[in-house]
N, C-alpha and C positions, 0 to 999 in steps of 0.2 A: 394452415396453422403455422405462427411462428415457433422457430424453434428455440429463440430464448429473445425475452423482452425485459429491458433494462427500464428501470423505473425510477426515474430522477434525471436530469442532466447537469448536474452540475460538475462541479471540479471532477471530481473523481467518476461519479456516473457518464459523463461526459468523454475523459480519458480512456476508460475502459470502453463502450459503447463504439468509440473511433477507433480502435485499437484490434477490435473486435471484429470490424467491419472490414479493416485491412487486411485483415491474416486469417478468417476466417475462410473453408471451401466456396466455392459459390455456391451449392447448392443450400449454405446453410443459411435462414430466414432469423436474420436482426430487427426487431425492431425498437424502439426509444418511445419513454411517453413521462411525461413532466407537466406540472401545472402551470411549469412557466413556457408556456406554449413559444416563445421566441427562442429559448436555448434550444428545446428541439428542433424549431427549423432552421439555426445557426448549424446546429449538428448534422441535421441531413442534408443542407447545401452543400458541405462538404465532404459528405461522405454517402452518395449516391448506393451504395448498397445498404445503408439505416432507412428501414421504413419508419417514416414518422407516424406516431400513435396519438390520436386525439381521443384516444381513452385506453385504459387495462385491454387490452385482447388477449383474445385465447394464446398460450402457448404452452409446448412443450415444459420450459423450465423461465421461470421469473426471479430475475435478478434485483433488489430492492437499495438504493442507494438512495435513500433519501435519509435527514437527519434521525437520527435514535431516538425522539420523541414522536417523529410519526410512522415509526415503524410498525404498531401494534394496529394502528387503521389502517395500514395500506394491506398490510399482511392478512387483516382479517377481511379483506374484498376480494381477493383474490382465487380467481378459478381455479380449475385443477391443475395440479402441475406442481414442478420441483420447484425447491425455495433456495435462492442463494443469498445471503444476507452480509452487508458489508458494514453493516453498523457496530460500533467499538461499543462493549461492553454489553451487548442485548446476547443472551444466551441461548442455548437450542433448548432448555426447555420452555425458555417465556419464549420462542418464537413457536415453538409446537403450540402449545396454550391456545397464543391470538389466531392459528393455522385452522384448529379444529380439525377431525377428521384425521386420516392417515393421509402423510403427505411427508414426501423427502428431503433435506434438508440438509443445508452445508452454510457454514458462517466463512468468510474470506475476510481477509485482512492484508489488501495489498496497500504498498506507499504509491507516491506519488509518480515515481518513475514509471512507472507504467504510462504515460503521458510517452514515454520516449523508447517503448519496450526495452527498457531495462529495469523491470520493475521485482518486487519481490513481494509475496503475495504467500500468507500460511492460514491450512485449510482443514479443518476441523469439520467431521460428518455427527447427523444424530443416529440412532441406531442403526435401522437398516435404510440407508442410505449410502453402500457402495456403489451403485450406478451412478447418481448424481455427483460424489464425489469424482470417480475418474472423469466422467465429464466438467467437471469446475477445473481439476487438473490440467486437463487440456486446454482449456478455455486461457486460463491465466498463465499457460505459457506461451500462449502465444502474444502477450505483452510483456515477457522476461522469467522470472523461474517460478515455481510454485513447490511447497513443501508441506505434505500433511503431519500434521500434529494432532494431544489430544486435547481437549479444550479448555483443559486446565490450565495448558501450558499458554494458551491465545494470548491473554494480557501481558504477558510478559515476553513475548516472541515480538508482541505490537510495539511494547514498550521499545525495543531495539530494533527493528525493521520497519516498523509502520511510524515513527517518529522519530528514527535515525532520522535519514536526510535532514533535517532541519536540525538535528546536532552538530554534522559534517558544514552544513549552511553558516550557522554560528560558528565554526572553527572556520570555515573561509574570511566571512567578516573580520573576524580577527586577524586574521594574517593579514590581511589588506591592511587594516588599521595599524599595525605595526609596521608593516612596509614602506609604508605613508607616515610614519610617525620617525622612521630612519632614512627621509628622503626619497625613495621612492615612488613616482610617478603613480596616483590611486589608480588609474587605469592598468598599468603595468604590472599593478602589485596585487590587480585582482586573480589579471589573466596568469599571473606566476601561482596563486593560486589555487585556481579550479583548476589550473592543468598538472599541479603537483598532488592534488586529491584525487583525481582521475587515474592519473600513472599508479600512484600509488596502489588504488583500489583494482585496478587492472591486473595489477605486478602480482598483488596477492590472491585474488582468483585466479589467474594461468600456472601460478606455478604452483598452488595448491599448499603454500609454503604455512607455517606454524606465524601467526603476527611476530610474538616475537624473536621467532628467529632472521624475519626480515628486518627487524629494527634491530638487531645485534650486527649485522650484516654491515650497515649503513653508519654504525657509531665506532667510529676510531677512539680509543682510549686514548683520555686529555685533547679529543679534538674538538670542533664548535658544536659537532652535533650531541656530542656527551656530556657537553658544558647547557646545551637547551635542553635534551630529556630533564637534567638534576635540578633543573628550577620549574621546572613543569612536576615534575615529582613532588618538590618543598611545596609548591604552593595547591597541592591537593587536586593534582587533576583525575587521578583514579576515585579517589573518593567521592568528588564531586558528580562523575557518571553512576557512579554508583547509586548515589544521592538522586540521581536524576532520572535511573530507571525506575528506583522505586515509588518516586513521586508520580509515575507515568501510571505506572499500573495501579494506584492510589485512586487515580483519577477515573481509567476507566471500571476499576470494581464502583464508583460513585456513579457510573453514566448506567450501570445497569440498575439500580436500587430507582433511579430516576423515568428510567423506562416505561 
């Protein structure tokens, strides 16, 4: 019997699944199973330790990565075993619901860096699902960090970790185009960029430092960088994250009613 089968291969099933397969013991039994029979065997060409699945098999625990609208059929075919669920907005109680039966259960919410273990991944149990939880725990640290929460807090944990990146994405874009728009070379003004998003976010995880008091640090009074915060300030950059977390989690309390 496998010991955890990942159900979907796409973007993220996909990531996770290869990610899983690299850091995982050997003795521990992967397999992958999708309807789109070619991602999975794109996936197990390169990842020799994914047993490819030409159906649901038995396993200790099933990982369900398919879209939020077919999670209530996949979930309701499924044998026995633990439930991990990666779909935004689908709750542990309507995932218990389509489960039937007692059966354990954990929602994950990792972004997309998991692709490149450095992902970040918040992990919510339903009741007596502490086994399955330290097991999900482990599991998604081994493609970057994982943090339990309670699942109240999920949509709005998602709304800034599972849909950051593509805020940080959108601030690169920007710089480039600005860089580019003050002569700088676009190539040049990407790689100045990503690699000043990187340092930066490096800078403030090792040294475990307060954000702003790393950006106090870096801002000379009447210098260029105190003259850039104050027109980022005027023209509403806090307000507008603000604005943008809570359109996120807008979004996903709508993916659950849709469910």
């Amino acid at each position: 019997m496998l010991d955890l089968l990942v159900i979907g291969a796409g973007k993220m099933g996909g990531a996770l699944a290869a990610g899983f397969a690299d850091a995982a013991p050997d003795s521990f039994g992967l397999g992958v199973f999708s309807r789109q029979r070619a991602s999975v065997d794109r996936l197990a060409t390169g990842n020799p330790r994914l047993v490819a699945c030409d159906r649901i098999e038995p396993a200790r625990n099933y990982l369900v990565a398919v879209k939020p609208h077919q999670v209530s059929a996949v979930v309701g075919s499924l044998p026995p075993g633990g439930l991990i669920s990666i779909a935004a907005g689908v709750t542990l109680a309507q995932l218990s619901s389509w489960a039937g039966g007692e059966r354990q259960i954990v929602r994950a919410m990792p972004n997309t860096p998991v692709s490149v273990k450095a992902g970040v991944t918040a992990l919510a149990a339903g009741g007596d699902s502490t086994e399955l939880l330290a097991e999900a725990k482990t599991m998604f640290s081994w493609v970057g960090r994982a943090f339990e929460v309670e699942e109240g807090m999920l949509n709005a944990v998602s709304a800034i970790s599972g849909s950051g990146p593509a805020y940080l994405f959108l601030v690169m874009e920007a710089m480039q185009e600005a860089g580019v728009a003050s002569g700088i070379p676009a190539a040049l003004a990407l790689e100045l960029a990503r690699e000043t998003v990187l340092g930066a976010g490096v800078l403030a995880r090792e040294t475990g430092s307060d954000p702003r008091a790393l950006r106090l640090a870096v801002t000379s009074p009447g210098g260029m960088t105190a003259a850039a915060l104050a027109e980022l300030e005027r023209s509403g950059l806090r307000f507008a994250f603000h604005q943008a977390i809570r359109a996120a989690i807008e979004a996903a309390q709508s993916l659950s009613k849709k469910a």
